[in-house]
N, C-alpha and C positions, 0 to 999 in steps of 0.2 A: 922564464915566466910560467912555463907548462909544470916544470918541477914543483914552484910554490902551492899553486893552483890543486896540484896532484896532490899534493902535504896536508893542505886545510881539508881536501874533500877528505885525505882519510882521517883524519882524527875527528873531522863532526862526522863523517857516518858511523866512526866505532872500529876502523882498523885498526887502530891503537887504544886500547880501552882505559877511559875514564872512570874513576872513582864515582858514583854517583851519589856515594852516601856520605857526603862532604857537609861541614859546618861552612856560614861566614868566617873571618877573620877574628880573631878573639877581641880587637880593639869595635867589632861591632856588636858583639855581643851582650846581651844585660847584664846586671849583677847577680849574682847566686842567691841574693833576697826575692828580686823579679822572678826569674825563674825558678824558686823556693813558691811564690805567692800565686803564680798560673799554675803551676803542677795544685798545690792546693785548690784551688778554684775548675779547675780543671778535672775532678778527679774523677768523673764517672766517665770524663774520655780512656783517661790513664787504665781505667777498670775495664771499658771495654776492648782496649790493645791487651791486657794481657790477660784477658779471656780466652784469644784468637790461639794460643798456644801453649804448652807446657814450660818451654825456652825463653818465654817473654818475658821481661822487667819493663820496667817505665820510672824513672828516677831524675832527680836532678844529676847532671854532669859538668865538668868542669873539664873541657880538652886542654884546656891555654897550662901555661907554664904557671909554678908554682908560685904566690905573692901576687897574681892578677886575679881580680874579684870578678872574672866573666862567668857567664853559667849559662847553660841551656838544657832542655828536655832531653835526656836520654834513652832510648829506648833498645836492648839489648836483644836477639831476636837468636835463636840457634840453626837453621834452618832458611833455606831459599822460599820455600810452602810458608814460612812462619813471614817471612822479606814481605815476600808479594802481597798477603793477607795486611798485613801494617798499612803499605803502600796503600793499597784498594780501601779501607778505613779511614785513612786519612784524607784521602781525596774526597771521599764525601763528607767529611766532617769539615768544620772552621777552623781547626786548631787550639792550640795551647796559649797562642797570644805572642808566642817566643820561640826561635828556632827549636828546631826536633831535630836530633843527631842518631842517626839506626848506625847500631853497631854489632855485626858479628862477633855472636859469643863461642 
């Protein structure tokens, strides 16, 4: 019971690290029109993330396997300084309306 116990503390405090720049599941994802129509509607968010850096994009993306019509916000970042700044932008803003995927370029 102490072992189990000991396994969960370390993976939610971070002994074992977690990906934290994870999408939902592709089958929860919008269509690539959705997320084509917030990135548009959107776009002076989109303008101000990639103001924050030289490394930034903001685009539509499609993680899921090919022939699945999912799609979400993508936002490209070069830099841990460029990570954090995203992070800290997003938190005070609403969003896109539709998942946001940061990905290490």
């Amino acid at each position: 019971m102490a072992v189990i116990g000991a396994g969960a503390a370390a993976t939610l405090g971070g002994v074992f690290p977690m990906s934290r720049d994870t999408h939902p599941p592709c089958e929860e994802l919008p269509t690539a029109a959705v997320a084509a129509t917030a990135l548009t509607e959107n776009r002076t968010l989109a303008d101000d993330i990639e103001a924050l850096g030289d490394g930034i994009s903001v685009a539509v993306g499609s993680p899921c396997p090919k022939g699945q019509d999912r799609a979400l916000i993508q936002v490209t970042y070069g830099s841990k300084s460029e990570r954090d700044a995203i992070g800290s932008l997003l938190a005070r803003r609403d969003g896109f309306g539709v998942p946001v995927h940061l990905v290490e370029d």
